[in-house]
N, C-alpha and C positions, 0 to 999 in steps of 0.2 A: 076838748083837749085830746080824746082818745083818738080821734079819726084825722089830728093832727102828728099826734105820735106815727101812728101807724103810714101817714104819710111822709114822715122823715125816715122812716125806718125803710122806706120803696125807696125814697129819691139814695141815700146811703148804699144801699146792697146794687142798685144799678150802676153807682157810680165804683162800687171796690169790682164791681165785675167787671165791667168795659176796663177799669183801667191793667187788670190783671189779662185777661182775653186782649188787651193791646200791647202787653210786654210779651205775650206765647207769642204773638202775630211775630212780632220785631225777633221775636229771638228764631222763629223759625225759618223766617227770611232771611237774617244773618248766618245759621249753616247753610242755606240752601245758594244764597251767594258768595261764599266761604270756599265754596269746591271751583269756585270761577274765579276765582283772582288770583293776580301773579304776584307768586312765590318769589318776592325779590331778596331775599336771600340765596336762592338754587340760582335766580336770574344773574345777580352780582357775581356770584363764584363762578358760573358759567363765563362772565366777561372776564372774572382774572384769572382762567384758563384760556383763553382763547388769547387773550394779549402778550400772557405769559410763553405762549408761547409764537407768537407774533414776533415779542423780541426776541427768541431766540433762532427767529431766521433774518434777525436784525432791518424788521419794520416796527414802525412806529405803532403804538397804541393804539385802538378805539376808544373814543372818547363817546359815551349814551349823551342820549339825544332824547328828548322826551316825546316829540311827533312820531318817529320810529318806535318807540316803546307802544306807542296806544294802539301803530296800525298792528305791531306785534302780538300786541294782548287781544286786539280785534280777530286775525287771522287765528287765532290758537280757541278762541272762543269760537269763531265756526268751527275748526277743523273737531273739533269736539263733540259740534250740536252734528256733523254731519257723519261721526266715528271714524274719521280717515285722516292720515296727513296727506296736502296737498298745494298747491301752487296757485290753486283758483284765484282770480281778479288778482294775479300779482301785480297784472303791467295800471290799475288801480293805484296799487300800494304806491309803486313805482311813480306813477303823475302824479300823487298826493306829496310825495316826500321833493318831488322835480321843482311842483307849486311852492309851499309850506317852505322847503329848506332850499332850495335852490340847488338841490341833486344834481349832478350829472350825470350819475350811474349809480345802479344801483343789485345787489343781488339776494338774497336769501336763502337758510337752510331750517327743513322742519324735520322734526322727530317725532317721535312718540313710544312710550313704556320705559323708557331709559327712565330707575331709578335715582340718580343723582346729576350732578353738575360732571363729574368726571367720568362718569359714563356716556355721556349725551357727547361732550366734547372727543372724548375715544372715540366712538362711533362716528363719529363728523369729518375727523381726522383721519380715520382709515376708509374715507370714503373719499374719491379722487377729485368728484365736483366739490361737494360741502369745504375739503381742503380746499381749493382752489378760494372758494368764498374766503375763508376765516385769514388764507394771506394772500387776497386782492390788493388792490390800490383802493381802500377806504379810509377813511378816516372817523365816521361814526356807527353807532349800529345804535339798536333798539330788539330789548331780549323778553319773550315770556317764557312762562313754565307755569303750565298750569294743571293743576288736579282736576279728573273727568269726574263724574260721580263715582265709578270704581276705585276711586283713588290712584289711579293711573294719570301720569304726567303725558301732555302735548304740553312740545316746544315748539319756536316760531325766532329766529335770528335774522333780522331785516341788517344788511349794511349800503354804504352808500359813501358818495362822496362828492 
């Protein structure tokens, strides 16, 4: 009976460890992929600035698109792993959304350190291409915003139409 005890008492402690040592694993990997994902709060408020002010040069809306959001959160996920913003494999982006949504055109603007939605859109805005983007002839876009490990945001605005 003792060297049964003693054998319930290994199989018990292995099992409250593993299962403790699997909730650190999940929880560590949940911050560690927490600094990678889009902010769709700053994202959304980001779109109803951009539209907000779309109508007031009296064009019409962008309406999100979910293929455009992913290559969006793809593009801001490299531009992260590689600490630049940049335009890499747009024309990529570009035949995925031509394929997928039947595009005909498409452009995008990337940022990065703008602390909020209305700063990103400012800066966007006082910049003569990015404006050009935000009141094209589109009709959808796809937006990230995402936190670096520094807590530093890259953004990534795909439009299209």
């Amino acid at each position: 009976m003792n060297t049964f005890l003693k054998y319930l008492y290994v199989v018990l402690a292995i099992a409250f460890v593993t299962s403790c040592s699997s909730e650190d694993d999940v929880d560590n990997l949940s911050e560690q992929n927490s600094e990678l994902v889009n902010e769709l709060n700053i994202a959304d408020a980001i779109l109803t600035l951009v539209n907000q002010h779309r109508q007031n040069q009296g064009l019409s809306p962008l309406s999100k698109n979910n293929t455009a959001e992913q290559l969006a959160i793809d593009h801001t996920r490299y531009m992260i792993s590689v600490e630049q913003i940049n335009h890499d494999d747009f024309a990529q982006r570009s035949d995925a959304l031509n394929d997928q949504e039947n595009a005909t055109a498409s452009a995008e603007n990337v940022a990065r350190f703008y602390q909020n939605a209305q700063s990103v859109v400012d800066g966007w805005l006082n910049s003569s291409g990015h404006k050009d983007n935000i009141e094209g002839n589109y009709t959808y876009t796809g937006i990230a915003a995402i936190k670096d490990e520094n807590g530093r945001y890259y953004y990534t605005q795909l439009f299209y139409r």
